[in-house]
C-alpha positions as CSV (number, residue, x, y, z in Angstrom):
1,X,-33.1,15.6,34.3
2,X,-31.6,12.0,34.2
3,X,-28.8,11.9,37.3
4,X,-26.1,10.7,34.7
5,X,-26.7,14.1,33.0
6,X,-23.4,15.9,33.1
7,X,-23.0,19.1,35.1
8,X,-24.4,22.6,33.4
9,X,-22.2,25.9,32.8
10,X,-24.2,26.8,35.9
11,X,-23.9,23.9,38.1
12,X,-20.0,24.0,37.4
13,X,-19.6,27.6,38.1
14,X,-21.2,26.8,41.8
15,X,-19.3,24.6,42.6
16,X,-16.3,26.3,41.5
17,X,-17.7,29.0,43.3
18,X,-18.5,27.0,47.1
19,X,-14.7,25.5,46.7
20,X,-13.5,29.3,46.3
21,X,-14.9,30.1,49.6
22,X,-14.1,26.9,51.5
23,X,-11.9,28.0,54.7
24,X,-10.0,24.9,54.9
25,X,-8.4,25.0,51.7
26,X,-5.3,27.9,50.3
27,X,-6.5,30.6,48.5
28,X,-5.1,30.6,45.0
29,X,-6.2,27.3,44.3
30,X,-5.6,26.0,40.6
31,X,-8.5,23.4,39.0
32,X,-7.9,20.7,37.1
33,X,-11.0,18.9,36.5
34,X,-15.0,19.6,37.4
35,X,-17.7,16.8,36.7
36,X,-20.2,15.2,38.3
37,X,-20.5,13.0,41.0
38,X,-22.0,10.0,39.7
39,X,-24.8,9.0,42.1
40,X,-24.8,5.6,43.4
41,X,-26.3,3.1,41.6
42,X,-29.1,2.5,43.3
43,X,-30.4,6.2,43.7
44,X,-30.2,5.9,39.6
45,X,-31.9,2.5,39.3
46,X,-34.7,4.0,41.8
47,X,-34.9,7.2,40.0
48,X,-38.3,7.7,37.9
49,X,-38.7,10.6,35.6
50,X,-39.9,13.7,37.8
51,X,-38.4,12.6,40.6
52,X,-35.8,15.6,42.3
53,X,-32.1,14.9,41.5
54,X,-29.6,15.1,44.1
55,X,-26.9,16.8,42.2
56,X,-23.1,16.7,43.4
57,X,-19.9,18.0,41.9
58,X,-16.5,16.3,42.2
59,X,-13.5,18.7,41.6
60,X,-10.0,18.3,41.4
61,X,-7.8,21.2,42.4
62,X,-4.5,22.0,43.3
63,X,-1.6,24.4,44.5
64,X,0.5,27.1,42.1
65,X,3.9,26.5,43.9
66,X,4.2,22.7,45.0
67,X,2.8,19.2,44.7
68,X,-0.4,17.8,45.9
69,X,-3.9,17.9,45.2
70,X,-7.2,17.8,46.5
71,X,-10.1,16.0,45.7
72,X,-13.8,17.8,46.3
73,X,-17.4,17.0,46.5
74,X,-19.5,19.6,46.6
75,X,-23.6,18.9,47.4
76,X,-24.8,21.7,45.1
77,X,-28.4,21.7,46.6
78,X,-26.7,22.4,49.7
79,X,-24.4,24.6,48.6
80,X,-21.8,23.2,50.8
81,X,-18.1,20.8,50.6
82,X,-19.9,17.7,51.1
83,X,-16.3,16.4,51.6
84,X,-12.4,16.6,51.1
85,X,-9.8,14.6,50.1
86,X,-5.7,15.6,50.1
87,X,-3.6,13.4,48.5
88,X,-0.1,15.4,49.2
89,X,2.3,13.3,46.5
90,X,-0.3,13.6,44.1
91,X,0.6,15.5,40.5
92,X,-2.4,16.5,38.6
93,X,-2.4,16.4,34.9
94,X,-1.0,19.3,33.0
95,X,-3.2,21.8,31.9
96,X,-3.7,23.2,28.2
97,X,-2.4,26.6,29.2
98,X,0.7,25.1,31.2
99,X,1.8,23.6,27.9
100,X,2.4,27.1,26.1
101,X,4.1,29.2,28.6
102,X,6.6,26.6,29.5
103,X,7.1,26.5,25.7
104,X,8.0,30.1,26.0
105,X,10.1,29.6,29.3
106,X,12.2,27.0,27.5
107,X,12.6,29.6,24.6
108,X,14.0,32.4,26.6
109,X,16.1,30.2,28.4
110,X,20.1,31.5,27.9
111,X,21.7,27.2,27.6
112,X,18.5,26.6,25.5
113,X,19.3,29.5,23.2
114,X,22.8,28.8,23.0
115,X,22.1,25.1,22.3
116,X,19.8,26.5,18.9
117,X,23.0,28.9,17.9
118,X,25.0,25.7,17.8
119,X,22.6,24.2,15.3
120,X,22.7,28.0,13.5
121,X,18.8,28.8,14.6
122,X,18.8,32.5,15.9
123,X,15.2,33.3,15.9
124,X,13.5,31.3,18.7
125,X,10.4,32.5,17.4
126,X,10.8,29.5,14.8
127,X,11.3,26.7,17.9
128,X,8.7,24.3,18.7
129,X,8.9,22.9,22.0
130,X,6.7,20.3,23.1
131,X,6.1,19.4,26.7
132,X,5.9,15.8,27.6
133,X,5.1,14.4,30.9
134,X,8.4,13.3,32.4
135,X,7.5,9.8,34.3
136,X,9.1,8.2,37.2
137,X,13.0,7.2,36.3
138,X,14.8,7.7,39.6
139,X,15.9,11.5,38.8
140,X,16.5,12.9,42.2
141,X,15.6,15.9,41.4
142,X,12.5,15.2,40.0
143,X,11.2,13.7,43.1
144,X,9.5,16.8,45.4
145,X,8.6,18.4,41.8
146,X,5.9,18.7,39.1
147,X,7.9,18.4,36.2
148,X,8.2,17.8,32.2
149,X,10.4,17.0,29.7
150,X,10.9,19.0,26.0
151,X,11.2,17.9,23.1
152,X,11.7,20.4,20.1
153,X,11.6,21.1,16.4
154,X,11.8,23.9,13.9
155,X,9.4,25.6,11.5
156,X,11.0,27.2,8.4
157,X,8.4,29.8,7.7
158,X,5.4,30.6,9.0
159,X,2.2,28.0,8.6
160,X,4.5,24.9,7.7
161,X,4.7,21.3,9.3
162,X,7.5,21.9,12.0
163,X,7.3,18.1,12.8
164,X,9.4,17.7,9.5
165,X,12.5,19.6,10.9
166,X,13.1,17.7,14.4
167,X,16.1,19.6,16.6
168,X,17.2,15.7,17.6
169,X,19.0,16.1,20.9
170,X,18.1,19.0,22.2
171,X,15.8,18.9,25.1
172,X,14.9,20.8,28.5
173,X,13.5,19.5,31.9
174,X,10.8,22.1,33.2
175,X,9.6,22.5,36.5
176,X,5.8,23.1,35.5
177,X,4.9,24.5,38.9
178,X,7.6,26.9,39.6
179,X,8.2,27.5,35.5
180,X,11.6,27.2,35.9
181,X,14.0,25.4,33.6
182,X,16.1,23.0,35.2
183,X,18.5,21.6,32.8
184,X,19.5,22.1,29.1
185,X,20.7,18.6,27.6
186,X,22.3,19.0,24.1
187,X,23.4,15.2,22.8
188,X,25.1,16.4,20.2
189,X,24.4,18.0,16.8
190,X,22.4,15.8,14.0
191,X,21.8,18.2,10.6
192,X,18.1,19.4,10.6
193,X,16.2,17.3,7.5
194,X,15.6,19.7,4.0
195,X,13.1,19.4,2.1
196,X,8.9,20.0,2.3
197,X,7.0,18.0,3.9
198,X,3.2,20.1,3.9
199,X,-0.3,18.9,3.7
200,X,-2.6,21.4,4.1
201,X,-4.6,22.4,1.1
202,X,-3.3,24.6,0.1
203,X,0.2,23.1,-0.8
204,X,-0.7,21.0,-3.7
205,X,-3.5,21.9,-6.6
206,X,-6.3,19.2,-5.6
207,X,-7.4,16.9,-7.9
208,X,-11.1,17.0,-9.6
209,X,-12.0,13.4,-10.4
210,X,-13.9,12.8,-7.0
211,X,-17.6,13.8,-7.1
212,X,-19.5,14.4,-4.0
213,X,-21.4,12.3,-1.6
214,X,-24.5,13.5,-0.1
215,X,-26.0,11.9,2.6
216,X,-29.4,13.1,3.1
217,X,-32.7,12.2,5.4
218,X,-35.6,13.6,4.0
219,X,-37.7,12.4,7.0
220,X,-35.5,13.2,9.5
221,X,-33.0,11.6,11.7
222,X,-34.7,8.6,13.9
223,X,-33.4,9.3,17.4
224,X,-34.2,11.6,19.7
225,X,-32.4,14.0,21.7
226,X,-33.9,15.0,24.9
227,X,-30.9,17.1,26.7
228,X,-28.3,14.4,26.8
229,X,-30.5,11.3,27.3
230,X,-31.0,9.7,23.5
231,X,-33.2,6.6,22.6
232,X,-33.0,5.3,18.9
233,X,-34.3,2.4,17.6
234,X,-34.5,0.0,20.6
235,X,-31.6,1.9,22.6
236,X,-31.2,4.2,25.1
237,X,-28.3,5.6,27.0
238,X,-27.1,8.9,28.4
239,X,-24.5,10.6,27.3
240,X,-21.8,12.3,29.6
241,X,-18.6,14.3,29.0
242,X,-16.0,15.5,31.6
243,X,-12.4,16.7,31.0
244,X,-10.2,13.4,31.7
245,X,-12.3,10.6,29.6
246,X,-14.2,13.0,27.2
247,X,-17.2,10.8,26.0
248,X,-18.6,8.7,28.4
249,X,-22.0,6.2,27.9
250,X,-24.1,5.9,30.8
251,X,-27.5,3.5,31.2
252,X,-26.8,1.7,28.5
253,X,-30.2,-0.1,27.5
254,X,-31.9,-2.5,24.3
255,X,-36.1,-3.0,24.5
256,X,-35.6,-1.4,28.6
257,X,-33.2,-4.3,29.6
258,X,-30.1,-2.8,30.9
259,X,-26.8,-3.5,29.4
260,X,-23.6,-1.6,30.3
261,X,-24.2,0.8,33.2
262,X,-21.0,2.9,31.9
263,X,-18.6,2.6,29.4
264,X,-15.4,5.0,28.4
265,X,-12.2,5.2,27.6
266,X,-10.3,5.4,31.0
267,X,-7.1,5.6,29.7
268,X,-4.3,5.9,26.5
269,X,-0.6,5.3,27.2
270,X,1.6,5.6,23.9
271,X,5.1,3.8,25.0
272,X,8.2,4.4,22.3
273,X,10.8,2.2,21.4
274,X,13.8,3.8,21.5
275,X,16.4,4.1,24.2
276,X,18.2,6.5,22.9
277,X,19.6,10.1,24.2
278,X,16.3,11.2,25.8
279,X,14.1,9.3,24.4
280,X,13.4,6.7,26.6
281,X,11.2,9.2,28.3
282,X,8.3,8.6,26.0
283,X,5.9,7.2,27.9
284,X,2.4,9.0,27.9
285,X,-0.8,8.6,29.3
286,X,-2.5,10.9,27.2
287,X,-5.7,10.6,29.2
288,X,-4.2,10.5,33.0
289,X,-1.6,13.2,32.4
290,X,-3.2,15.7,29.8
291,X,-7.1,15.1,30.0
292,X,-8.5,14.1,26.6
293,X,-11.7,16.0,27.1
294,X,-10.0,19.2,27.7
295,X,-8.4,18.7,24.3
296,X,-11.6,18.1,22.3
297,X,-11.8,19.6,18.8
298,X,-15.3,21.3,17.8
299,X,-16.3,19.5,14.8
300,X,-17.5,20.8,11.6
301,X,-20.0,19.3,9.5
302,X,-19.1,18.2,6.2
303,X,-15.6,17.5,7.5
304,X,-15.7,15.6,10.7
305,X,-19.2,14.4,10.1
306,X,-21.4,13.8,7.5
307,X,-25.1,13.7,7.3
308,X,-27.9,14.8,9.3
309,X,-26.4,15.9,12.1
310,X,-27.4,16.6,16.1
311,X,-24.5,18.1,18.5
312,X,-23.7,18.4,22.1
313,X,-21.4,21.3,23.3
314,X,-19.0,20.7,26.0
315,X,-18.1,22.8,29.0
316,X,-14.5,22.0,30.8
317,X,-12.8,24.4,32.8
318,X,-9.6,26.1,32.9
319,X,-6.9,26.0,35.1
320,X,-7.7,29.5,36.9
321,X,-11.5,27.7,37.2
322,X,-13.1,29.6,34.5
323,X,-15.0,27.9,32.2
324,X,-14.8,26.6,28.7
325,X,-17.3,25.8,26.2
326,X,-16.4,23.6,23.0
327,X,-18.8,23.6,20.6
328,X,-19.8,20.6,18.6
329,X,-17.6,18.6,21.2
330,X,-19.8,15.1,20.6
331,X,-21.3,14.6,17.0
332,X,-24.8,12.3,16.7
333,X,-25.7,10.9,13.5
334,X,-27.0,7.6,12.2
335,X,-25.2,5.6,9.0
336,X,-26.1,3.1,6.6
337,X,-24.1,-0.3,7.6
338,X,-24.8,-3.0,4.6
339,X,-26.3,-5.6,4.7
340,X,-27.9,-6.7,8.3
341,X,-29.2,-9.8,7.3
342,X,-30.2,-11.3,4.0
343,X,-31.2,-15.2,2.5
344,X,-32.6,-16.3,-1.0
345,X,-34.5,-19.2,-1.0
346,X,-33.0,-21.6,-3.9
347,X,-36.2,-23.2,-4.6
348,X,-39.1,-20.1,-4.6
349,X,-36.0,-17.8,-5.6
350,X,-37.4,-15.7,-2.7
351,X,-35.3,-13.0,-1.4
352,X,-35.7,-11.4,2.1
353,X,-33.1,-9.1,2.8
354,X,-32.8,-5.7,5.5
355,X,-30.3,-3.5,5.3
356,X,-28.5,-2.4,8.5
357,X,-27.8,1.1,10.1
358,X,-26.1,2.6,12.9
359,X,-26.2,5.1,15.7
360,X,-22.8,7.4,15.6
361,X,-21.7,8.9,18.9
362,X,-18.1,10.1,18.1
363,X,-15.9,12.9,19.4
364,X,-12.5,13.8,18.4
365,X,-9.3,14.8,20.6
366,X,-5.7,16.2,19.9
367,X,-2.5,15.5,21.6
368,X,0.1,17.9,20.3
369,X,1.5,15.8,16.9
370,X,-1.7,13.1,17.3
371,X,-5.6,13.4,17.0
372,X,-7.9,10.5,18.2
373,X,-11.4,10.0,16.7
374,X,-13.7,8.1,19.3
375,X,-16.3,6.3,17.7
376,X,-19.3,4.7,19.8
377,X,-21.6,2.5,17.4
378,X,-24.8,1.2,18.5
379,X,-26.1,-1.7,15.9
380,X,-29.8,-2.9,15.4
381,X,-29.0,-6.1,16.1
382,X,-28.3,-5.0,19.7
383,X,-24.3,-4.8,19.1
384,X,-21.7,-2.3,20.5
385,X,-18.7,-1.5,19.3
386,X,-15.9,1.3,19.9
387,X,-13.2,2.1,17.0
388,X,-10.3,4.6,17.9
389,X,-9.4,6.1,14.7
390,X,-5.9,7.2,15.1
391,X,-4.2,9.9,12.7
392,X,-2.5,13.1,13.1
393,X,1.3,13.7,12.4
394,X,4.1,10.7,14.1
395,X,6.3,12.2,16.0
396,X,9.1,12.5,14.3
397,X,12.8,12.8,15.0
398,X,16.5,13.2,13.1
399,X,18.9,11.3,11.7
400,X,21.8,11.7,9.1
401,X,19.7,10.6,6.1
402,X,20.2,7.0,5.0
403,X,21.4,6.3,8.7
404,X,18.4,6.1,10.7
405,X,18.5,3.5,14.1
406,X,17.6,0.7,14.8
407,X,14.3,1.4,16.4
408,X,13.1,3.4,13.9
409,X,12.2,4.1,9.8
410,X,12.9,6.9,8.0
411,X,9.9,8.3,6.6
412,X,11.5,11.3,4.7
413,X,15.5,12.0,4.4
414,X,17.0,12.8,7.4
415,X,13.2,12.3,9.4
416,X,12.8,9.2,11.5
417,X,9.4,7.6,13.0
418,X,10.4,5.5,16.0
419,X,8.1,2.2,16.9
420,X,5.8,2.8,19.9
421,X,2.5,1.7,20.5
422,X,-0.7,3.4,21.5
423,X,-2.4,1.0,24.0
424,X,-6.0,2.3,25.2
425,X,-8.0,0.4,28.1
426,X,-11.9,0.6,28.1
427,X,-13.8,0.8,31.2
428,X,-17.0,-0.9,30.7
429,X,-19.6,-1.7,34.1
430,X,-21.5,-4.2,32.5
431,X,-25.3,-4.6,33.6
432,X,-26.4,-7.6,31.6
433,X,-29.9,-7.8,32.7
434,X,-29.2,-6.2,35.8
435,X,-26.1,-5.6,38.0
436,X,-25.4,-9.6,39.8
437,X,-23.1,-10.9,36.6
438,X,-20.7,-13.7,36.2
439,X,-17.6,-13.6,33.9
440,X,-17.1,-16.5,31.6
441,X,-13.9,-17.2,29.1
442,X,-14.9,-19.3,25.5
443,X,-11.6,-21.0,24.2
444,X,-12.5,-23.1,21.3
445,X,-10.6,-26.9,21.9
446,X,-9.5,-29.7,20.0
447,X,-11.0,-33.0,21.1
448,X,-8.1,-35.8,22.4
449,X,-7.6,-38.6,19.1
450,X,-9.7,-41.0,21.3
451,X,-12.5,-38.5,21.1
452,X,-11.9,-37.5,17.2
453,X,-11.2,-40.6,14.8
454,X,-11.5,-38.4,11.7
455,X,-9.8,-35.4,13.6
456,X,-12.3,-32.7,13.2
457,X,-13.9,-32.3,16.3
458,X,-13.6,-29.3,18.4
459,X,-16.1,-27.8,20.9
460,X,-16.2,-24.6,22.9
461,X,-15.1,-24.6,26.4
462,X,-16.7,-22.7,29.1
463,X,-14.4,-21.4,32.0
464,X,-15.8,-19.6,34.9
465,X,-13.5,-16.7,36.2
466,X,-14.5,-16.5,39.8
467,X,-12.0,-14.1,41.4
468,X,-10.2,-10.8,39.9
469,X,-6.5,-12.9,40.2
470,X,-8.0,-15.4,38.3
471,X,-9.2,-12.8,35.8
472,X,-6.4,-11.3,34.7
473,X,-6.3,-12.5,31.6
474,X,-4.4,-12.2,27.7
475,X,-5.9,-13.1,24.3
476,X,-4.8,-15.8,22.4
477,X,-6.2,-16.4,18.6
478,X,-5.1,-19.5,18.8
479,X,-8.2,-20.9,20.6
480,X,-10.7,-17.8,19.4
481,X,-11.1,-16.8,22.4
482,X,-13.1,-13.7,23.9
483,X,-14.8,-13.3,26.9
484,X,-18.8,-13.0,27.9
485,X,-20.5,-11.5,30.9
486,X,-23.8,-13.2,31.4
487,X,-27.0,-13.5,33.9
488,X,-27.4,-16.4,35.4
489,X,-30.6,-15.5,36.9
490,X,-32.2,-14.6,33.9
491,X,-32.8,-17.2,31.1
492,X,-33.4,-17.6,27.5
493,X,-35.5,-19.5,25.4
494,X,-33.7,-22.3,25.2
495,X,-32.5,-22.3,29.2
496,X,-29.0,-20.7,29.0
497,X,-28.2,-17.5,31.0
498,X,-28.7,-14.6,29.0
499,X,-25.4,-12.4,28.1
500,X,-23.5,-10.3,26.0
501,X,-19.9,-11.2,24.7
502,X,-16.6,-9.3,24.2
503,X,-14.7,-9.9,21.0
504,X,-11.0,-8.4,21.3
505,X,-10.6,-7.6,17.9
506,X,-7.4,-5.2,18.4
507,X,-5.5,-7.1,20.8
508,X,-0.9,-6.2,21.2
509,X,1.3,-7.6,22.9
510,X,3.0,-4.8,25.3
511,X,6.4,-4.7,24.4
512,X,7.7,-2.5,27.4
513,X,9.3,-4.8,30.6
514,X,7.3,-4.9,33.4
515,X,9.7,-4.0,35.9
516,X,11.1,-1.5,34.6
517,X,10.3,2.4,34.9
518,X,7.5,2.4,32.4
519,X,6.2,-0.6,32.7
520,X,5.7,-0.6,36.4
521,X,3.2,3.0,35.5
522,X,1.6,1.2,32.9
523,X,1.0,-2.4,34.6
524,X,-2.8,-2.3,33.3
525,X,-1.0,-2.9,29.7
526,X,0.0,-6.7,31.3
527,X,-3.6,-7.6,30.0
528,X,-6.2,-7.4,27.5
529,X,-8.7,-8.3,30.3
530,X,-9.2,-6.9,33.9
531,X,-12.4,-8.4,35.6
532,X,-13.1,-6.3,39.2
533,X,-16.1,-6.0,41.5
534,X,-17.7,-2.7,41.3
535,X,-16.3,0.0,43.3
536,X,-16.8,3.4,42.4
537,X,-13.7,4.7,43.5
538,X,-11.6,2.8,40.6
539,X,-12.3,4.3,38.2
540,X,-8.7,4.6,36.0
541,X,-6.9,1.8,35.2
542,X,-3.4,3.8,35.8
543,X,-4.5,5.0,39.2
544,X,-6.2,8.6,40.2
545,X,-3.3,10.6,39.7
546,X,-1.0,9.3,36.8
547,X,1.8,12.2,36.7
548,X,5.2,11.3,38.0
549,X,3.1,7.6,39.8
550,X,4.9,5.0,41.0
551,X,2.6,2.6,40.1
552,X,1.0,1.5,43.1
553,X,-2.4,2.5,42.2
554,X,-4.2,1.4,39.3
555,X,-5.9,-2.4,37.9
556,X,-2.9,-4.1,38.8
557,X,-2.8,-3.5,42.8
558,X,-6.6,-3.9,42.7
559,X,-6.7,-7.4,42.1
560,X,-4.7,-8.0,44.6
561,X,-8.1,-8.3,46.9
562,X,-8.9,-11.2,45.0
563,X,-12.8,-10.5,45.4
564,X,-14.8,-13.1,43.9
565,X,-16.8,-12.7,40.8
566,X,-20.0,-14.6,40.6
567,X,-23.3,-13.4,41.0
568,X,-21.6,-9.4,41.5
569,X,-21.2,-6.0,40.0
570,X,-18.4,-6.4,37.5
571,X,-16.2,-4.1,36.1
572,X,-14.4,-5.0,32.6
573,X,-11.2,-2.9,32.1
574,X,-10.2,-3.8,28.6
575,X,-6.6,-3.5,26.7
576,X,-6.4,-3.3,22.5
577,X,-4.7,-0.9,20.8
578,X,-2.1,-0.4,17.6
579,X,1.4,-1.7,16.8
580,X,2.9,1.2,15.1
581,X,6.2,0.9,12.8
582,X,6.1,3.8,10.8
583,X,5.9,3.7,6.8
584,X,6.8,6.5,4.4
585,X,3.1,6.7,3.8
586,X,2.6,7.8,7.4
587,X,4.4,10.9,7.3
588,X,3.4,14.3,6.5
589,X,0.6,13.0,7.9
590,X,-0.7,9.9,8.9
591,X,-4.3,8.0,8.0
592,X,-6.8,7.1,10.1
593,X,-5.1,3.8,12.1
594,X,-8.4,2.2,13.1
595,X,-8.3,-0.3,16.6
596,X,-11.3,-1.3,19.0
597,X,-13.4,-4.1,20.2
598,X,-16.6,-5.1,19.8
599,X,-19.7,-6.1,22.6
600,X,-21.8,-8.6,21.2
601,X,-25.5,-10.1,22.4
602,X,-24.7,-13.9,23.3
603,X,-27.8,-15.4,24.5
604,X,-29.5,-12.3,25.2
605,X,-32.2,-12.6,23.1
606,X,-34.5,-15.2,22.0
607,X,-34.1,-14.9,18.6
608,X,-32.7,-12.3,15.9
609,X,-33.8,-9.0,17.2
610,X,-34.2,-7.7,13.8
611,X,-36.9,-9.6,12.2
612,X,-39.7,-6.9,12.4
613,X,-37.4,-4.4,9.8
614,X,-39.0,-3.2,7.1
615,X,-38.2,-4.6,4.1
């Protein structure tokens, strides 16, 4: 197999297996997250097919009772902990069945059920309670625990859309470790919203006027799938999966030339706007603190994807180490994408036109109220680009109806959608022709009036970013710019380095102080470019473990060894993402919010790639 190839059911359950027995860590231990251990880069650039893989497991476990964690690599040839790691302050991220016993804990709690008799809700069987990670905001308390915060709604009957009847004011603080509730706070009774609010089927009588769209390939798909290594058209790539980043690229490659050694999405933190009662605790790192991949849908055909479709199951495991498959985690099909390229010549009248397609590697991923669709599209024109499609349900909370605060719109009477963001940072190890790359930033200038009599010259300027303080850098549409990552050791036809360009289409400005308690754990939000030197033990841009941080590991501190940048193995950590006010036509449920960015080929090739298309 190709070394990128993520870890088997059976390669997992060794290693789970080998960490059981290891005498130097408690029994009882919990697990957070099994992957592999990448190799290092040059075992994979040396590896030819048929060679023996060195295969390694990383794991992530942790005590029931108190805080810490370990890290552990486990040599699974050998059989043997190849190393370990403690990291004693360390909160690991909270684990899909965490989330619904502390949901009962909070319900049979005696000030929680006292708090719903004030708001005349007897039956705690109809509470929702949703556990949030709690943050880092000076709480004594809070300091030696693992802990989360509640917030809660109601559902009228069975089967309907609780996150139309918020219980505004009404949360609980949960030590998740020792399941023990440590405070009730009630802010005061606000009049649960009326109404309905579905959108399932089966609420309304559909309409009829739609007719359906087939997509059909009579001849087949054109890629092929050989375990989880895939070449289409001039691409191939590996793809990987583990239970933090879900979908992750590896070996990226057009025509053999290597591209991007590995791209993912390292991180998601969704900051709200409100400062209200207890909602200035809404701050979450969906990816650091909950593990997206563990929260992977299985995907249906006909209704997540369309067409002729390949899959790739998943396998996660649970916190007690046992594992999990998810079938039809990662969906593979190609589309039809317009136009690629077209031209009529005036004179003959001759028309040459090709029509474009895509390669679809997506994968979908719900966090309580929201679910993220992760699109990865490879172009033939040697383009990559990444669209988060965000939808779901907002959440949602209460207001007297007409009277909803300022940091918020009523979407229904009496419901409220507060403004937050959802900010997302791709980790992209570029290999542009092989691993020594230079950053460069394009800012489109103006030329001085002695330079432009009939003022309407402007050029491109080139800047060199040659250390990571240097690259730490923000968008701004008001000189076009983007960034490129080229080769200066290889050359194209017409002399320049060869490279590949990133457009940030999605760009927002972060909106939460940077000193303050969540902007300090979210410091990678600062900018929408990051530029490092490789080092495989940075790998999230909040820091290793994100629960309850302080901040003092992630991009931000990085940089801070100002390595230079030319001629090295760089790392792109990139920010984009949505500004969210909520409309009415969010809410019961919201459409697809689409945000990404684009990787472009700048120089790479001689010419258009896609001349030899049929026509």
């Amino acid at each position: 197999m190709h070394p990128l190839h993520p870890l088997s059911d059976q390669e997992m359950h060794r290693a789970i297996a080998v960490v059981r027995e290891y005498p130097e860590l408690p029994p009882n231990l919990l697990f957070e997250t099994v992957e592999l251990e990448e190799p290092a880069k040059q075992e994979v650039r040396s590896h030819r097919p048929g060679d023996p893989v060195r295969r390694r497991a990383r794991l992530v476990v942790f005590p029931a009772e108190t805080i810490g964690a370990w890290h552990v690599v486990v040599g699974l040839d050998e059989g043997e902990v190849l190393s370990v790691t403690h990291y004693p302050a360390a909160r690991p991220m909270i684990q899909p069945e965490q989330l619904a016993g502390i949901e009962d804990l909070v319900r049979a709690d005696p000030a929680f059920i006292e708090a719903c008799g004030r708001r005349g809700i007897t039956d705690m069987n109809r509470v929702m309670c949703d556990p949030w990670s709690a943050g880092r905001f000076g709480h004594g308390d809070e300091e030696n625990r693992h802990v989360c915060h509640v917030f809660c709604w109601v559902r009228p009957e069975e089967g309907e859309n609780f996150y139309a009847y918020p219980l505004e004011g009404l949360n609980a603080v949960v030590d998740i470790r020792r399941l023990q509730v440590l405070q009730v706070d009630d802010h005061g009774v606000t009049p649960v919203p009326g109404g309905s609010h579905e959108y399932a089927s089966g609420s309304r009588e559909p309409r009829s006027d739609l007719r359906a769209i087939d997509i059909v390939q009579p001849d087949g798909v054109s890629f092929e799938l050989d375990g989880h290594r895939i070449t289409w058209h001039e691409w191939e790539l590996v793809i990987g999966f583990n239970g933090r980043e879900a979908v992750t690229l590896h070996d990226i490659r057009y025509g053999g030339r290597p591209v991007v050694y590995r791209a993912s999405i390292a991180e998601m933190v969704v900051p709200y706007g409100s400062p209200d009662r207890a909602h200035y605790r809404k701050n979450v790192f969906d990816v650091g603190e909950y593990g997206a991949g563990k929260l992977a849908n299985s995907l249906r055909l006909g209704c997540d994807c369309l067409g002729a479709i390949r899959y790739l199951d998943a396998w996660v495991t649970d916190i007690h180490g046992d594992l999990v498959r998810i079938d039809n985690a990662i969906c593979i099909h190609e589309e039809d994408a317009g136009i690629l390229w077209k031209h009529r010549d005036q004179r003959s009248g001759q028309v040459e036109v090709r029509r474009a397609r895509r390669l679809v590697i997506s994968s979908i991923i719900t966090v309580g109220n929201y679910d993220y669709g992760y699109y990865w599209y490879l172009h033939l024109d040697g383009s990559i680009e990444f669209d988060m499609k965000a939808t779901g349900i907002i959440n949602t909370t209460a207001c007297v109806p007409g009277e909803p605060a300022r940091h918020g719109r009523e979407v229904a009477p009496g419901v409220v959608g507060q403004i937050h963001q959802h900010l997302f940072c791709a980790r992209l190890d570029m290999a542009v022709d092989g691993d020594a790359n230079t950053a460069i930033e394009c800012n489109t200038q103006v030329e001085p009036p002695e330079r432009n009599p009939w003022g309407n010259a402007y050029f491109e300027e080139e800047t060199v970013l040659e250390s990571e303080t240097v690259a730490a850098r923000r968008a701004n549409p008001a000189t076009q710019r983007y960034w490129k990552v080229v080769n200066t050791n290889r050359k194209n036809v017409v002399g320049r380095p060869t490279g590949y360009r990133l457009e940030p289409t999605s760009c927002v400005t972060p909106f939460v102080l940077p000193g303050s308690p969540s902007g300090t754990r979210s410091a990678f939000t600062r900018n929408h470019l990051w530029v490092t030197a490789h080092d495989r033990s940075e790998r999230f841009p909040a820091g290793e473990f994100v629960n309850q941080s302080d901040g003092s590991d992630g991009v931000a501190t990085w940089i801070e060894q100002d390595r230079p940048l030319v001629n090295a193995d760089l790392v792109l950590w990139h920010v984009f993402g949505l500004h969210h006010q909520p409309r009415t036509e969010d809410f019961p449920v919201q459409p697809c919010a689409p945000c990404g960015f684009r990787l472009m080929p700048s120089g790479f090739f001689d010419r258009n790639p896609c001349l030899d298309l049929p026509g």
